[in-house]
C-alpha positions as CSV (number, residue, x, y, z in Angstrom):
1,X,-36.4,17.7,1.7
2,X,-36.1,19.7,-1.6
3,X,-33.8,19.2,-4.2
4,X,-32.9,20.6,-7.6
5,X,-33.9,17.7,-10.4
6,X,-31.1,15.7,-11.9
7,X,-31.5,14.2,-15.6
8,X,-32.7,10.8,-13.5
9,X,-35.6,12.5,-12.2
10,X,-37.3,13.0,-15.7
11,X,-39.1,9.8,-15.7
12,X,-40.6,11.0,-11.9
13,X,-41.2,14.5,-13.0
14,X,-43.4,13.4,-15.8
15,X,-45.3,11.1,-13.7
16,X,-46.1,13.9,-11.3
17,X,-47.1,16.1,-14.3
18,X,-49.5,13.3,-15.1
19,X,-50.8,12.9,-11.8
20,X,-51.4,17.0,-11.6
21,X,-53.3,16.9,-15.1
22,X,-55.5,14.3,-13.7
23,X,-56.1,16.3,-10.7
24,X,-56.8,19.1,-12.6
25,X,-59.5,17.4,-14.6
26,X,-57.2,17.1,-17.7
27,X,-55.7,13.4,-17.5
28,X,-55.3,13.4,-21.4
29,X,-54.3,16.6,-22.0
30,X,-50.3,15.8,-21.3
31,X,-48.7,15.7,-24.7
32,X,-45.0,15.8,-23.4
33,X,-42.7,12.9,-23.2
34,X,-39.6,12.0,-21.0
35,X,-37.0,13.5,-24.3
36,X,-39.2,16.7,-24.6
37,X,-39.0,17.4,-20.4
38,X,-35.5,16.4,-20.5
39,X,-34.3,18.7,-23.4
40,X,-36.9,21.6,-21.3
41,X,-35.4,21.1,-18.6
42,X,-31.5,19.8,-19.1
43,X,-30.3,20.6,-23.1
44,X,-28.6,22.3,-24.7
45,X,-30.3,25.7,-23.8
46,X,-32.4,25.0,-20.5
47,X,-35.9,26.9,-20.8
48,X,-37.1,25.2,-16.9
49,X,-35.6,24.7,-14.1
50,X,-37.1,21.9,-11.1
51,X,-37.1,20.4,-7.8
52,X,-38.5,17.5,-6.7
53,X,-40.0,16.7,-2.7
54,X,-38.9,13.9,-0.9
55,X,-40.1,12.2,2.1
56,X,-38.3,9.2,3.5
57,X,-36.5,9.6,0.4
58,X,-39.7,9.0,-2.0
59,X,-40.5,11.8,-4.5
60,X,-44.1,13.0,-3.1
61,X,-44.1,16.6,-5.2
62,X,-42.3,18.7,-7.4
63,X,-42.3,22.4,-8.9
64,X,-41.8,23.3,-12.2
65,X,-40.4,27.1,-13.1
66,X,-38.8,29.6,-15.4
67,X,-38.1,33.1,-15.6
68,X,-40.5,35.6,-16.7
69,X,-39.7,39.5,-17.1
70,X,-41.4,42.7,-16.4
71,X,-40.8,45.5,-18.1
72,X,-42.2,47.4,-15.3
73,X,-39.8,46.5,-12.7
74,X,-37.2,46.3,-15.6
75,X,-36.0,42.7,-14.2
76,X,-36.5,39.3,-14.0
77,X,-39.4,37.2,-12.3
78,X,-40.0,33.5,-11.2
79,X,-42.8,32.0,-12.9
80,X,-44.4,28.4,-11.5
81,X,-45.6,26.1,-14.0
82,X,-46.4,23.5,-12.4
83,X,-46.9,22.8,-8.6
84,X,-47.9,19.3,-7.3
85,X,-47.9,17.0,-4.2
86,X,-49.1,13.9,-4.2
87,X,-52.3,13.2,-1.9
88,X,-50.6,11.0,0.5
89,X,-48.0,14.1,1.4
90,X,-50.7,16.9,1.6
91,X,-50.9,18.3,4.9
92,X,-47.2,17.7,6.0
93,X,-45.9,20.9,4.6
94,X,-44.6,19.6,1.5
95,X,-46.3,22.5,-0.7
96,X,-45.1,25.4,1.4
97,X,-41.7,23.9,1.9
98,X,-41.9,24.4,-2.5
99,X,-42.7,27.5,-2.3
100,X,-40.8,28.6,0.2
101,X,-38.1,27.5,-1.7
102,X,-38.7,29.3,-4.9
103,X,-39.6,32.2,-3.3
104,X,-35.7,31.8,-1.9
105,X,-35.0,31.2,-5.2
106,X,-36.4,34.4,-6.5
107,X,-34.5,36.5,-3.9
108,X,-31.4,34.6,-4.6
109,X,-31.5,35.6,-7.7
110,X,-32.6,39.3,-7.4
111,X,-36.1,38.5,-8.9
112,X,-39.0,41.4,-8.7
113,X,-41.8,38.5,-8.2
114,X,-42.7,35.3,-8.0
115,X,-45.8,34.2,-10.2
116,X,-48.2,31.3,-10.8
117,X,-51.7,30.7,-12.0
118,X,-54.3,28.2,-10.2
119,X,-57.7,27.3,-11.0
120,X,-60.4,29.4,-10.2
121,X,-62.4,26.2,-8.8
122,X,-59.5,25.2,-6.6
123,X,-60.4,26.8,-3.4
124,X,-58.4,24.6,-1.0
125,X,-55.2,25.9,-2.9
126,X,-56.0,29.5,-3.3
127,X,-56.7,29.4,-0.1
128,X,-53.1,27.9,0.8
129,X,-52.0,30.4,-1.1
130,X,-53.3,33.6,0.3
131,X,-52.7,32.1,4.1
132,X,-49.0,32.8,2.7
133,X,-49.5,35.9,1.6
134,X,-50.6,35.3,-2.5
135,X,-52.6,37.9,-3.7
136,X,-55.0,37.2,-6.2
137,X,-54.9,39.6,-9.8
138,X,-58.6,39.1,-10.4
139,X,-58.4,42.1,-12.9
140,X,-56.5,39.9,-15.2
141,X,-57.7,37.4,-17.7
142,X,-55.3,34.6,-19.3
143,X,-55.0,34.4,-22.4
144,X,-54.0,31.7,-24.6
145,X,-53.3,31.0,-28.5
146,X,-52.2,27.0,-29.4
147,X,-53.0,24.5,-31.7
148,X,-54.7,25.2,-35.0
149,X,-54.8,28.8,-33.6
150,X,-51.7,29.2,-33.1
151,X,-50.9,28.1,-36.9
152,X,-53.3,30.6,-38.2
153,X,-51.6,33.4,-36.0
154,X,-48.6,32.4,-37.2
155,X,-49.7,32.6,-40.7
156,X,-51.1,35.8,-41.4
């Protein structure tokens, strides 16, 4: 089953976001806490949206998203943050159910596209990915500017 996150589910969706860092060979890289996902995700002004997986009524996965823009299509896009199922509930269509579900979410919505990145060593998920249809923009490179860098930038 997937459901939209409540406020309660903050403690659960920081907990999977730990458990994808580690996955993703980053365990200390999470700097967010329980008030910074909850004010994200359910303050004042909403930048996130979730929902959480459940099997048997345990939280197995979650996805993370927000809207994105084109100015090509001149409208609004989905983008995934953050995708994650626990090992234990890979294989029993947990993922797809996700992404079927945003991508329902996109067309809901009247949404041009429905984006995410994944890492380029993680060839059981692109793989997932393009059996449902993903395409992979090879031709693009991400960039990113945080940290000290992004205090320089900022500065100039």
């Amino acid at each position: 089953m997937i459901r939209t996150a409540a406020p309660a589910d903050v403690p659960t969706i920081l907990q999977l976001v730990r458990e994808l860092a580690e996955y993703e060979r980053e365990p200390d890289a999470v700097k967010a806490g329980e008030s910074d996902l909850h004010a994200a995700l359910f303050g004042a002004r909403p930048v996130a949206e979730a929902v959480i997986a459940e099997v048997d009524g345990a939280a197995v996965g979650m996805a993370l998203f927000f809207p994105s823009f084109s100015t090509w299509e001149g409208r609004a896009g989905l983008y995934l943050e953050d995708l994650f199922v626990r090992p234990s509930a890979r294989g029993l269509g947990v993922g797809k159910s996700l992404l079927v579900h945003l991508a329902g979410v996109a067309m809901d919505r009247g949404y041009a596209r429905f984006e995410w990145q994944v890492l380029d060593w993680n060839a059981p998920a692109i793989g997932f990915y393009h059996a449902l249809g993903a395409r992979s923009q090879d031709e693009w490179t991400g960039m990113r500017v945080d940290g000290d860098a992004l205090t320089r930038l900022a500065k100039r």
